[in-house]
N, CA, C and O atoms as a GROMACS GRO file, in nm:
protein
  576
    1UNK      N    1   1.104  -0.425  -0.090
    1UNK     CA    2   1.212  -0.447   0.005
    1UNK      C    3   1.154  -0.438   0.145
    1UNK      O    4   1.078  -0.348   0.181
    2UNK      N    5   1.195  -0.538   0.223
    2UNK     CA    6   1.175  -0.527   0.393
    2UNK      C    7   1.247  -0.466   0.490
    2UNK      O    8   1.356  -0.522   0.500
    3UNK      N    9   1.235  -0.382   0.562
    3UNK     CA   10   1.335  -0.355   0.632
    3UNK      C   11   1.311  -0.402   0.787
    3UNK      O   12   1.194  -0.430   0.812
    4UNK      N   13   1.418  -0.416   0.909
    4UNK     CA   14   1.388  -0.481   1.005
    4UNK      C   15   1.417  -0.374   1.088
    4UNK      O   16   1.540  -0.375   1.086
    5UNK      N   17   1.379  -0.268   1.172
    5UNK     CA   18   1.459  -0.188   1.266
    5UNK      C   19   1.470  -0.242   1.435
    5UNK      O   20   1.383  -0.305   1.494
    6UNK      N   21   1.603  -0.195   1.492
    6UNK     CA   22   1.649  -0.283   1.640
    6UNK      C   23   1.644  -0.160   1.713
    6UNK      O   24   1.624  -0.054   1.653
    7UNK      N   25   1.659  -0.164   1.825
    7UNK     CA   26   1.658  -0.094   1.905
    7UNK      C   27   1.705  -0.197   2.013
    7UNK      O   28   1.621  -0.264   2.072
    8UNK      N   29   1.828  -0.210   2.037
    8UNK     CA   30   1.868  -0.297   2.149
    8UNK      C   31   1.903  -0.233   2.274
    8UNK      O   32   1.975  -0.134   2.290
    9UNK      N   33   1.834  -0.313   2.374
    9UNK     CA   34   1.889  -0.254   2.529
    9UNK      C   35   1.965  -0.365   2.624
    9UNK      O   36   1.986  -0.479   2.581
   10UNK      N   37   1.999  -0.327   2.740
   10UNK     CA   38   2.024  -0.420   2.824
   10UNK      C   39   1.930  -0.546   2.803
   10UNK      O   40   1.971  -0.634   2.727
   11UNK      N   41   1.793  -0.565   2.871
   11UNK     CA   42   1.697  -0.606   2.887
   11UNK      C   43   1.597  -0.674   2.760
   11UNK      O   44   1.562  -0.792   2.750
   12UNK      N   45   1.568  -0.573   2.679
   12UNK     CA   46   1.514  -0.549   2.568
   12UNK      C   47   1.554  -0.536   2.418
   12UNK      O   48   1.651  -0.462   2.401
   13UNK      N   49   1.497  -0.594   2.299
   13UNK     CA   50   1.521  -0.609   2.207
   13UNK      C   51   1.344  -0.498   2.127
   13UNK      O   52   1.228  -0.539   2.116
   14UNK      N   53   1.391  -0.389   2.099
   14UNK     CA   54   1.249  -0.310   2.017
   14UNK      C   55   1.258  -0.350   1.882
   14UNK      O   56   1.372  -0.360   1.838
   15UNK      N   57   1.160  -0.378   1.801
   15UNK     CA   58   1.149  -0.411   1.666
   15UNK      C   59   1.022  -0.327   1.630
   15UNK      O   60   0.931  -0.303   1.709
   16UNK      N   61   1.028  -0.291   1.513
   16UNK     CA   62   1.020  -0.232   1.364
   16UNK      C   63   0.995  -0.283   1.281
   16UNK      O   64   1.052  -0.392   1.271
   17UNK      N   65   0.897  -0.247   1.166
   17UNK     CA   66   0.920  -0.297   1.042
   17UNK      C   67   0.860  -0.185   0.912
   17UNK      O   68   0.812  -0.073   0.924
   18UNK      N   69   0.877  -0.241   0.825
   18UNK     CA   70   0.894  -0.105   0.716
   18UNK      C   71   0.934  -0.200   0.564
   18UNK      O   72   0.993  -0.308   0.564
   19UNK      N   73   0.891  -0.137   0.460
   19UNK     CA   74   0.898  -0.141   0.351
   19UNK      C   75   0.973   0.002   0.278
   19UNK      O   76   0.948   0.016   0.158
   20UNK      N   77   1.054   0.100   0.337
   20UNK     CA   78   1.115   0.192   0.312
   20UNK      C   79   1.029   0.317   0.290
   20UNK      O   80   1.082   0.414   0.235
   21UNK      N   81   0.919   0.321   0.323
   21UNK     CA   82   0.828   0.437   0.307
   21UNK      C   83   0.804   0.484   0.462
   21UNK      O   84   0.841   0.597   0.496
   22UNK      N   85   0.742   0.398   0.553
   22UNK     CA   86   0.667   0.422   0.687
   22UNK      C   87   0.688   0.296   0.776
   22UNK      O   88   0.659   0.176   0.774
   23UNK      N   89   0.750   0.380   0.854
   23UNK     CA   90   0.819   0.249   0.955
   23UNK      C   91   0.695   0.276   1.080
   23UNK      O   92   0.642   0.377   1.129
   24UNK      N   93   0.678   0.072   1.109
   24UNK     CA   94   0.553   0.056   1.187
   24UNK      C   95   0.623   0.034   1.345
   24UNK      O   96   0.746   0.038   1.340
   25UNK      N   97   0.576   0.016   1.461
   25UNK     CA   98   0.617  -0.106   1.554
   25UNK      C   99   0.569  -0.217   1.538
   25UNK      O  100   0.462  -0.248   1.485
   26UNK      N  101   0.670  -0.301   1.595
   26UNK     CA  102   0.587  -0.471   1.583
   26UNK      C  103   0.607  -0.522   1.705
   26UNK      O  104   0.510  -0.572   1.762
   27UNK      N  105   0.717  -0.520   1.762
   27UNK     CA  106   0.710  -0.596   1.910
   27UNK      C  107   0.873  -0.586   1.966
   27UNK      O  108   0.982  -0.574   1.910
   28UNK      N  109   0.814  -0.602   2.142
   28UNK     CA  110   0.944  -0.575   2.220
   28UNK      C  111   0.944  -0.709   2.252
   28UNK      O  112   0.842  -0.772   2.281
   29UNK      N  113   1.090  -0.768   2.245
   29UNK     CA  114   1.131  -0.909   2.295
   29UNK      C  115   1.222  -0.877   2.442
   29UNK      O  116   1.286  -0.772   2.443
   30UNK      N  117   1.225  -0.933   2.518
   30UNK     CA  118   1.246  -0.925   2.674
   30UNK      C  119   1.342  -1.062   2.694
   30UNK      O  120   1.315  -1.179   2.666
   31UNK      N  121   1.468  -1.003   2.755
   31UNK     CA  122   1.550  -1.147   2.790
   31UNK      C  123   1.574  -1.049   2.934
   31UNK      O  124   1.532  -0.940   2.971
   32UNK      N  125   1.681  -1.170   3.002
   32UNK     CA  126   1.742  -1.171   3.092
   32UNK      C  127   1.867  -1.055   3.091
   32UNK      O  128   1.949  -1.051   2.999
   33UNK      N  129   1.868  -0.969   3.199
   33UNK     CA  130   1.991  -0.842   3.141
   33UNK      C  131   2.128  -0.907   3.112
   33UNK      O  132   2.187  -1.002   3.162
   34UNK      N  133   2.156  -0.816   3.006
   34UNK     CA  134   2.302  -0.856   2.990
   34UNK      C  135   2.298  -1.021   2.873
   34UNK      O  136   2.396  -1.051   2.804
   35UNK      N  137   2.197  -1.086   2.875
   35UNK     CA  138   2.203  -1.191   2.789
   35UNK      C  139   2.174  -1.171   2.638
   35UNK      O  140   2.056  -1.153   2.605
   36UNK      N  141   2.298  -1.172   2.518
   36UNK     CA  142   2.284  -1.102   2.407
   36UNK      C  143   2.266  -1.250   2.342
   36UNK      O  144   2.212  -1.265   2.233
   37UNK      N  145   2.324  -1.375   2.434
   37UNK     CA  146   2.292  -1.484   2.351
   37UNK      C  147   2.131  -1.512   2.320
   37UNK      O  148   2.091  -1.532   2.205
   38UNK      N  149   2.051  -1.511   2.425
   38UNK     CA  150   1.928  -1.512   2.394
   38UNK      C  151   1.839  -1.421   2.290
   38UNK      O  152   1.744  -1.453   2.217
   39UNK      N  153   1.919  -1.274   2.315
   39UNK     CA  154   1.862  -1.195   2.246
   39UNK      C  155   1.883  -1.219   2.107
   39UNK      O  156   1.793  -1.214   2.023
   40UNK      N  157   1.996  -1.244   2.085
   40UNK     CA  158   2.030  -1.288   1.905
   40UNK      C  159   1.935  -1.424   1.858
   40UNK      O  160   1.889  -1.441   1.745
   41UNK      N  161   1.919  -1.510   1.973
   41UNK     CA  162   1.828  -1.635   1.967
   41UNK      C  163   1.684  -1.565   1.894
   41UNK      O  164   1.613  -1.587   1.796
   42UNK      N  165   1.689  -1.479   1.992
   42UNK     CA  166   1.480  -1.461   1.985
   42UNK      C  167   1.473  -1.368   1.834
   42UNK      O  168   1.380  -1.373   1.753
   43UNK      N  169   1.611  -1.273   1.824
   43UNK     CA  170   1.602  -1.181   1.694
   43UNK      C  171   1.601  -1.295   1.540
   43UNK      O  172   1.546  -1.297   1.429
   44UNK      N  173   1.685  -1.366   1.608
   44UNK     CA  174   1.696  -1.489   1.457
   44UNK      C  175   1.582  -1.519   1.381
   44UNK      O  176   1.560  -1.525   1.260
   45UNK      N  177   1.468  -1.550   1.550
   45UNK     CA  178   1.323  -1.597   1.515
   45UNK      C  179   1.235  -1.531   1.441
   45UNK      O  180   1.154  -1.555   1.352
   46UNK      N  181   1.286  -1.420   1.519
   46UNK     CA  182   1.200  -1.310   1.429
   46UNK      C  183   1.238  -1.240   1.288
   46UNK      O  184   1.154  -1.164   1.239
   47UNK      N  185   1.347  -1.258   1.228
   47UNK     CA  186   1.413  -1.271   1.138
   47UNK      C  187   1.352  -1.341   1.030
   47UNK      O  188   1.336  -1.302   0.914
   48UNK      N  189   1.311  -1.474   1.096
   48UNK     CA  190   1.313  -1.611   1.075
   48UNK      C  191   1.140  -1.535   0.977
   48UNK      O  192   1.132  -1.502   0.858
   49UNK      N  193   1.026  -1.531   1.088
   49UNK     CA  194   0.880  -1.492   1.048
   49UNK      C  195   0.937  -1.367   0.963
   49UNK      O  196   0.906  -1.376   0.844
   50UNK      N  197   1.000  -1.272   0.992
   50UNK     CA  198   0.942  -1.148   0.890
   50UNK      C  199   1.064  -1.165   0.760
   50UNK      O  200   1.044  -1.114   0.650
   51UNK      N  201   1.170  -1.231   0.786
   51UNK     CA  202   1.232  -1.242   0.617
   51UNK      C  203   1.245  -1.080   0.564
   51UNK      O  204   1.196  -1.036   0.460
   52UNK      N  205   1.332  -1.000   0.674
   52UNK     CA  206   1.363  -0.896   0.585
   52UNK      C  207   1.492  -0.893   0.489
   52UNK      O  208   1.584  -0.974   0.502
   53UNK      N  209   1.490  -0.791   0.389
   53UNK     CA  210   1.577  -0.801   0.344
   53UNK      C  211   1.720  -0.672   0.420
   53UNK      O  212   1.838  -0.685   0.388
   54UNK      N  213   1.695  -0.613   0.471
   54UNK     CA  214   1.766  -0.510   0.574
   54UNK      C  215   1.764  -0.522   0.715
   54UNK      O  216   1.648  -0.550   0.745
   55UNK      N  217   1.813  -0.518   0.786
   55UNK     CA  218   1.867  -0.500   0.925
   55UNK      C  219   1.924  -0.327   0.933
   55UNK      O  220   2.006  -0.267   0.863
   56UNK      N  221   1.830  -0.277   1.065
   56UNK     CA  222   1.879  -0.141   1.063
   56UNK      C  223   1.884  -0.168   1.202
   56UNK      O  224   1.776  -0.188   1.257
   57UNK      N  225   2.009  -0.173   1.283
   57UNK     CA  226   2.051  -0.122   1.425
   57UNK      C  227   2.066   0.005   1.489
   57UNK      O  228   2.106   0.088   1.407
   58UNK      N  229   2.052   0.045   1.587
   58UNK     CA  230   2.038   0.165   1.631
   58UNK      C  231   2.164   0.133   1.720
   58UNK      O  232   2.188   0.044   1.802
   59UNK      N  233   2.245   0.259   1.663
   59UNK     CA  234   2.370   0.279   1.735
   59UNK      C  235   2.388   0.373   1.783
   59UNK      O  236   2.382   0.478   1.720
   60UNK      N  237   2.416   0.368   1.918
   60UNK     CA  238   2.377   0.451   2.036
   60UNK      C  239   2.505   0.551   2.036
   60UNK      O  240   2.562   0.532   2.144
   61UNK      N  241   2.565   0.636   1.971
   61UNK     CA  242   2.710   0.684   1.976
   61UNK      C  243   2.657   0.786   2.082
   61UNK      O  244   2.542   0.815   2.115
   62UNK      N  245   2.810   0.842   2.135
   62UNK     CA  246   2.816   0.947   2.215
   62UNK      C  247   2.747   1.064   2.189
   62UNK      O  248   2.756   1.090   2.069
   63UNK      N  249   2.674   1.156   2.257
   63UNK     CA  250   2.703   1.305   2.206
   63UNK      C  251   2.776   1.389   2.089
   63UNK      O  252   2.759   1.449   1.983
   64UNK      N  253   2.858   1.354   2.175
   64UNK     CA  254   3.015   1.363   2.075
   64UNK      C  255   3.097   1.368   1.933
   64UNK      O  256   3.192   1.418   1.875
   65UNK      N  257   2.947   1.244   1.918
   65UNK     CA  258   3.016   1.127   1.802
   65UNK      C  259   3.102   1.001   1.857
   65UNK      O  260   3.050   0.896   1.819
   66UNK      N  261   3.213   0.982   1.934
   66UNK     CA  262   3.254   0.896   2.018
   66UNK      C  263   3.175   0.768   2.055
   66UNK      O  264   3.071   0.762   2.120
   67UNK      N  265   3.243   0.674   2.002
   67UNK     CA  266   3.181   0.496   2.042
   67UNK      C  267   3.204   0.464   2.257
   67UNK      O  268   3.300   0.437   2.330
   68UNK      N  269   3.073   0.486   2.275
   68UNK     CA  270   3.090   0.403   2.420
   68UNK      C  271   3.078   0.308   2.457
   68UNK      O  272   3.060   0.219   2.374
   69UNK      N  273   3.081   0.280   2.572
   69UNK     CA  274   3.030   0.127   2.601
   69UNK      C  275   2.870   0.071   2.531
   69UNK      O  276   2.858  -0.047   2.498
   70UNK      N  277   2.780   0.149   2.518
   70UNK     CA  278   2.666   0.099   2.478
   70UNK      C  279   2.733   0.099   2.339
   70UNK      O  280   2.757  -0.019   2.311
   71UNK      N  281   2.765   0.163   2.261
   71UNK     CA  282   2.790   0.145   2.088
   71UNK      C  283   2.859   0.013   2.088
   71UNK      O  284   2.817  -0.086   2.029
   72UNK      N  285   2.964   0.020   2.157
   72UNK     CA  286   3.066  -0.079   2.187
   72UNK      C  287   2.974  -0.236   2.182
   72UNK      O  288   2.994  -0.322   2.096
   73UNK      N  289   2.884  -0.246   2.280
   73UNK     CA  290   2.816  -0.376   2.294
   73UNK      C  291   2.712  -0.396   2.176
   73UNK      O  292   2.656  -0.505   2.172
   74UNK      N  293   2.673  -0.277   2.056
   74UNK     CA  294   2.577  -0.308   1.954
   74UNK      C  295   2.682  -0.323   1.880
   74UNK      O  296   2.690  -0.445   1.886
   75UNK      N  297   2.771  -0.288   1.811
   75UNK     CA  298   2.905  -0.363   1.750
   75UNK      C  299   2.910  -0.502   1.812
   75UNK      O  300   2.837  -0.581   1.752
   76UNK      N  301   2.945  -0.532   1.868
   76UNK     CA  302   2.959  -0.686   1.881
   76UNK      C  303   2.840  -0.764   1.857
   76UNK      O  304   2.852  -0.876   1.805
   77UNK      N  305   2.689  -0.703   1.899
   77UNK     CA  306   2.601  -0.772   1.869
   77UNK      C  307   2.599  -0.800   1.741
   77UNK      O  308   2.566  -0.915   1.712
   78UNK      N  309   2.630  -0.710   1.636
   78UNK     CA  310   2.579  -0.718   1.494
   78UNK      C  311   2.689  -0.812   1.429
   78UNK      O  312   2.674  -0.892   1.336
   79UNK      N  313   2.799  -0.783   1.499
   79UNK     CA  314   2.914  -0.914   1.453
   79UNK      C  315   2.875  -1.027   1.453
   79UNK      O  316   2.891  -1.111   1.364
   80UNK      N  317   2.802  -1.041   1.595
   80UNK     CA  318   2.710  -1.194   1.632
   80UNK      C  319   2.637  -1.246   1.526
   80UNK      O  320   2.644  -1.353   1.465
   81UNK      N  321   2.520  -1.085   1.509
   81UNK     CA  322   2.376  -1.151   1.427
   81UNK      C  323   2.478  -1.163   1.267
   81UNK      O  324   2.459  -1.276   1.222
   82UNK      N  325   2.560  -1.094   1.190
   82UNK     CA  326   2.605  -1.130   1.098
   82UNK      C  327   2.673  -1.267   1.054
   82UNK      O  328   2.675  -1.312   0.939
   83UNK      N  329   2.732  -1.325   1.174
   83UNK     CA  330   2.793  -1.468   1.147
   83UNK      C  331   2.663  -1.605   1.181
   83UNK      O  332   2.693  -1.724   1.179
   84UNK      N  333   2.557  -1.566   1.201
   84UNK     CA  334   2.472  -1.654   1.174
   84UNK      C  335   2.334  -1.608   1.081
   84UNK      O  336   2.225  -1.666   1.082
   85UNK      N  337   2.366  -1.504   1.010
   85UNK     CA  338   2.250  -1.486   0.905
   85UNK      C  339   2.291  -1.495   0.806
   85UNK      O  340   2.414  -1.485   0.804
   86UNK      N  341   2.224  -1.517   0.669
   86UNK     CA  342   2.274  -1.532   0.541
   86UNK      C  343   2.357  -1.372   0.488
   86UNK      O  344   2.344  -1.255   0.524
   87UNK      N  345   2.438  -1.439   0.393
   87UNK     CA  346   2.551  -1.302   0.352
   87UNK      C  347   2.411  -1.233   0.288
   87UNK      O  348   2.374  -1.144   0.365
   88UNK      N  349   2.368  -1.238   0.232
   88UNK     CA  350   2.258  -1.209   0.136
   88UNK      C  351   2.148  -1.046   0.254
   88UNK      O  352   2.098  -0.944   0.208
   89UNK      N  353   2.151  -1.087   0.376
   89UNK     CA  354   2.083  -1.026   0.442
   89UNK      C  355   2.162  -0.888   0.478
   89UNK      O  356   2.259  -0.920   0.545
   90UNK      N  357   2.158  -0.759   0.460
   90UNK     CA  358   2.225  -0.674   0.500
   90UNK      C  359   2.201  -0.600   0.617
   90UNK      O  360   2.091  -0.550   0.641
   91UNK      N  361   2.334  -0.587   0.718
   91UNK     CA  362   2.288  -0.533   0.862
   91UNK      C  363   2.335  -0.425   0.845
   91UNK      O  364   2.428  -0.427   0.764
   92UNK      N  365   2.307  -0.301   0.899
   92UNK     CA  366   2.327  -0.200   0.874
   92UNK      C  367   2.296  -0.121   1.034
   92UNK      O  368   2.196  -0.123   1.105
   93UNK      N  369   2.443  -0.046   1.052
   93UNK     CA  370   2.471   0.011   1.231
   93UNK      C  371   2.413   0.176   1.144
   93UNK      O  372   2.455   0.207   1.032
   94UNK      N  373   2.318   0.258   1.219
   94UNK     CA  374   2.239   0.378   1.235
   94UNK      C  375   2.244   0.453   1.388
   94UNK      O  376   2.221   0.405   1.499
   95UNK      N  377   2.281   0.577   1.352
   95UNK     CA  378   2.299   0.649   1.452
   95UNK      C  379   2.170   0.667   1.524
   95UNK      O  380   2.093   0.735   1.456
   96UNK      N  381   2.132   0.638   1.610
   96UNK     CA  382   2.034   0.686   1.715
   96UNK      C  383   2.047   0.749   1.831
   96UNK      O  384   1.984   0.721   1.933
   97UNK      N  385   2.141   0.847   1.818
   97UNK     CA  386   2.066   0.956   1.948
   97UNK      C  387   1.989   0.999   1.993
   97UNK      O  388   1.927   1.090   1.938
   98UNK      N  389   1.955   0.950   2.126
   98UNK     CA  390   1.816   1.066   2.197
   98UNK      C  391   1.673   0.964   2.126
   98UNK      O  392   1.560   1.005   2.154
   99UNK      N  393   1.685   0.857   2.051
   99UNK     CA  394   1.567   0.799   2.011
   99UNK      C  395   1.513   0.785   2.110
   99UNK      O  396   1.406   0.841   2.133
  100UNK      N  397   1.598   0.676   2.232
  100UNK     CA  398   1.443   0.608   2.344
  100UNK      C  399   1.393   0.732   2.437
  100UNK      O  400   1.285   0.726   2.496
  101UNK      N  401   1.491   0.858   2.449
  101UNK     CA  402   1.432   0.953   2.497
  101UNK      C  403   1.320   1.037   2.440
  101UNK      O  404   1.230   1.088   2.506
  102UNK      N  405   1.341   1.045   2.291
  102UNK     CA  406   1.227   1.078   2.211
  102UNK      C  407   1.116   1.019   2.190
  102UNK      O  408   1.010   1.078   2.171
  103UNK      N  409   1.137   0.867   2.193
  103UNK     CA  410   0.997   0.766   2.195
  103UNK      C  411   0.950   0.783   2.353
  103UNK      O  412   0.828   0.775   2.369
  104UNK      N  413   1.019   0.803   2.456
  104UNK     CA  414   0.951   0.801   2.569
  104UNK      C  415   0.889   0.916   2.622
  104UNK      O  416   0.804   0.893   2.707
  105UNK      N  417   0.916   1.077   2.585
  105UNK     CA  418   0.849   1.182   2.548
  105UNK      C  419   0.732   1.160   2.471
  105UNK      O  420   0.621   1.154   2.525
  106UNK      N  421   0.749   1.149   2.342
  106UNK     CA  422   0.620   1.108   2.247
  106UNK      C  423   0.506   1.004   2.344
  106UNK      O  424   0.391   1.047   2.350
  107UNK      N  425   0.529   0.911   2.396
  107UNK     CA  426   0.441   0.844   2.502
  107UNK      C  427   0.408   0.894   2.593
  107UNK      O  428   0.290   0.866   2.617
  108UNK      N  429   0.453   0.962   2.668
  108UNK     CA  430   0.422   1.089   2.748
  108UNK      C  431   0.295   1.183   2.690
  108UNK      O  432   0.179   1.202   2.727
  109UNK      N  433   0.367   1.226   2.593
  109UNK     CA  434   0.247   1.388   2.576
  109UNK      C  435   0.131   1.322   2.507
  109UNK      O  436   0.030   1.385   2.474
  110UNK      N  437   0.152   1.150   2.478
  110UNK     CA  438   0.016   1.076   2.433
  110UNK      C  439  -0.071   1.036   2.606
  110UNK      O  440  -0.179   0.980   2.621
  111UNK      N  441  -0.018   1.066   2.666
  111UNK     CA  442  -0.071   1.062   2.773
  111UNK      C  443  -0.103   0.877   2.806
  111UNK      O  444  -0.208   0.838   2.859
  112UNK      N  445   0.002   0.792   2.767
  112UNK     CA  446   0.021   0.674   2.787
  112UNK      C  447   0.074   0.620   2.946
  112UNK      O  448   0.177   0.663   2.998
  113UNK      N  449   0.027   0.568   2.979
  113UNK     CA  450   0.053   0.540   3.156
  113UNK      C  451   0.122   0.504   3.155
  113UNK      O  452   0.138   0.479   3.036
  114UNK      N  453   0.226   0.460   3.219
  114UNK     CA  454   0.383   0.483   3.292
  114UNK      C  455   0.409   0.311   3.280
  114UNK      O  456   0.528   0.279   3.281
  115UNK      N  457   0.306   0.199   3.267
  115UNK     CA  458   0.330   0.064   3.257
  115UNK      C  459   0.316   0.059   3.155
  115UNK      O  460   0.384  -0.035   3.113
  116UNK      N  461   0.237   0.132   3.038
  116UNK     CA  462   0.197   0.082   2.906
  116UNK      C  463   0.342   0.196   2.829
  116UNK      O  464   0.360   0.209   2.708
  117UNK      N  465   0.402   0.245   2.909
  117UNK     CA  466   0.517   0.350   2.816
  117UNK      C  467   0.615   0.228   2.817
  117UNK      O  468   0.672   0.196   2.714
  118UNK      N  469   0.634   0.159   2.941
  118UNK     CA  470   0.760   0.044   2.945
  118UNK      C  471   0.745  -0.033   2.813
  118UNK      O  472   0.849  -0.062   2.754
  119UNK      N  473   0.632  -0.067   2.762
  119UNK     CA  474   0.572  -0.189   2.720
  119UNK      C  475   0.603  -0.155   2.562
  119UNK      O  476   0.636  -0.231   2.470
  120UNK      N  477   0.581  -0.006   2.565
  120UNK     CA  478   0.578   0.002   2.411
  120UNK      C  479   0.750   0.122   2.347
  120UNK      O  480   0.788   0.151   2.234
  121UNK      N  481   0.804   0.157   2.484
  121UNK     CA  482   0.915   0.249   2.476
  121UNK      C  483   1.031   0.215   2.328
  121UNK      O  484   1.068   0.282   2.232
  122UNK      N  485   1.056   0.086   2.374
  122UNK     CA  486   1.144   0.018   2.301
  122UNK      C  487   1.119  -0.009   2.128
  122UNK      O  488   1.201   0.004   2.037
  123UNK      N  489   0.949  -0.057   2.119
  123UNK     CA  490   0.918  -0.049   1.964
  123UNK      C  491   0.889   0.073   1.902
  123UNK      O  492   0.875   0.088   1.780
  124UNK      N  493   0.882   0.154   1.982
  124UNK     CA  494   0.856   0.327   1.905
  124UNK      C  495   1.033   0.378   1.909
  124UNK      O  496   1.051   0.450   1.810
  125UNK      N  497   1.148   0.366   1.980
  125UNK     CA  498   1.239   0.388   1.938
  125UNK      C  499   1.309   0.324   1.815
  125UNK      O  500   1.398   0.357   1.736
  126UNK      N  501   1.212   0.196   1.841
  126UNK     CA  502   1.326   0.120   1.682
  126UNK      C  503   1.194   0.173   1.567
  126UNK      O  504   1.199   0.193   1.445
  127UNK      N  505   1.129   0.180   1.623
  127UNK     CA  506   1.018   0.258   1.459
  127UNK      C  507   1.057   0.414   1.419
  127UNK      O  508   1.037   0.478   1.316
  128UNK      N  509   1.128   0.452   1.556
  128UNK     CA  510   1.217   0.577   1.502
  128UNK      C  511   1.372   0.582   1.448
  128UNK      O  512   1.422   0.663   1.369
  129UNK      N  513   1.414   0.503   1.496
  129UNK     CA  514   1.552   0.463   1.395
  129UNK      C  515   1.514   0.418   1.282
  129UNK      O  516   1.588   0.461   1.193
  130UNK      N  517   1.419   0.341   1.236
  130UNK     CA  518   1.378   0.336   1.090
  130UNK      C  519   1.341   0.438   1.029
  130UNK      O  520   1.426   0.500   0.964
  131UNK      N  521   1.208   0.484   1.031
  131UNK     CA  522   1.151   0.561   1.002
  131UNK      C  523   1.274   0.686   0.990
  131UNK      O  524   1.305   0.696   0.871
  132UNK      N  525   1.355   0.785   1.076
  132UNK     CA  526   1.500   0.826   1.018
  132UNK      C  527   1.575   0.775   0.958
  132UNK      O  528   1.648   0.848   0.892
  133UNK      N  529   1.595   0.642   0.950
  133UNK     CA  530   1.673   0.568   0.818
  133UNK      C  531   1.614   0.631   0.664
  133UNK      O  532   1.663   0.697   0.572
  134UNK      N  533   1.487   0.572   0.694
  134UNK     CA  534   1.403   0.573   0.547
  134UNK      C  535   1.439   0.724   0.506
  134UNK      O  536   1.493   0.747   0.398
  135UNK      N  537   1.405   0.834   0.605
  135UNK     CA  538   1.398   0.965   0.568
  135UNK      C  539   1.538   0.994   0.512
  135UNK      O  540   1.552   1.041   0.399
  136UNK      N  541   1.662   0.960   0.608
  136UNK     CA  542   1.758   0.977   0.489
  136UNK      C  543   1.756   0.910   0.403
  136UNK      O  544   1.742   0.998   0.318
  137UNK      N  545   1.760   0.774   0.321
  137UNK     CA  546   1.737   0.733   0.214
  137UNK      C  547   1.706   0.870   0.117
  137UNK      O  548   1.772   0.935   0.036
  138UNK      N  549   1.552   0.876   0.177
  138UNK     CA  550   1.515   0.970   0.091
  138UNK      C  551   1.539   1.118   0.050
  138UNK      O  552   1.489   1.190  -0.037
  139UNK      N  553   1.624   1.134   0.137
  139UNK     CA  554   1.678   1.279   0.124
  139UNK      C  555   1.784   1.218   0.002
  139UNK      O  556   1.772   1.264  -0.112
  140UNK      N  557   1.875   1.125   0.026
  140UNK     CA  558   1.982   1.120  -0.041
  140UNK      C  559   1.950   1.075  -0.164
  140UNK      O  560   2.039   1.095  -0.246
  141UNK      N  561   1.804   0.996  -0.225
  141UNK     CA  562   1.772   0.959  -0.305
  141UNK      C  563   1.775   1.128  -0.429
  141UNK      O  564   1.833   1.150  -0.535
  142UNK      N  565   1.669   1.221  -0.331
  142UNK     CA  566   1.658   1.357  -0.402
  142UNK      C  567   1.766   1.458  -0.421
  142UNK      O  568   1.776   1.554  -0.497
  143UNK      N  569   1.864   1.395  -0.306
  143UNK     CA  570   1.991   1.510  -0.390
  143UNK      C  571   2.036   1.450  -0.496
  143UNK      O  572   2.139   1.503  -0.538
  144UNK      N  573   1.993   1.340  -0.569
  144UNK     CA  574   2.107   1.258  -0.689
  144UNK      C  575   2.085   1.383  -0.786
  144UNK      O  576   2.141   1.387  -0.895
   0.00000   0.00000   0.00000
């Protein structure tokens, strides 16, 4: 099985990839802010080359738990990417709190320079929304 992990921003689209064991980075796609049409364009493509069988989105909820405006705009995205991908493909919304703050720490104490943290911020948060996907999987696999 393939899995695809997102990490969507204003700006930026972070990707992931994984076979359900060890989630890798693969690449940050860059549009125009605020443009989700492009971004669903360029995700299709990449869709298109890696043929996963999962879609894992990182859903940005409140603190709280509470849907905000950022959750709010990855809900609609996935509405988007769902009405032009095959039924067959499953998208799947994942809580990610504190990921791009955690991927951008982790780049930090790697002592990664402040242009090469921009560059790679986005694919180490969606390799951490996977990579926590997989781990629950597997927790929930071992409580059966």
């Amino acid at each position: 099985m393939k899995y695809l992990g997102i990490d969507l921003g204003s700006k930026t689209l972070g990707l992931a990839t994984g076979t359900g064991i060890i989630a890798s980075p693969w690449k940050t796609l860059r549009f125009k802010e605020h443009d989700f049409d492009l971004a669903l364009d360029m995700l299709l493509m990449a869709i298109g080359d890696y043929q996963p069988n999962e879609v894992i989105i990182g859903y940005p909820l409140n603190m709280d738990g509470s849907v905000g405006e950022s959750a709010q705009v990855v809900l609609e995205f996935k509405k988007l990417l769902e009405n032009k991908v095959s039924k067959d493909l499953t998208v799947v919304l994942f809580d990610e709190r504190r990921t791009t703050f955690s991927a951008n720490q982790a780049l930090i104490q790697g002592n990664v320079k402040r242009a090469k943290r921009k560059e790679l911020k986005d694919q180490l948060a969606a390799t951490i929304i996977l990579q926590t996907y997989f781990d629950k999987l597997k927790f929930e696999f071992q409580g059966r």
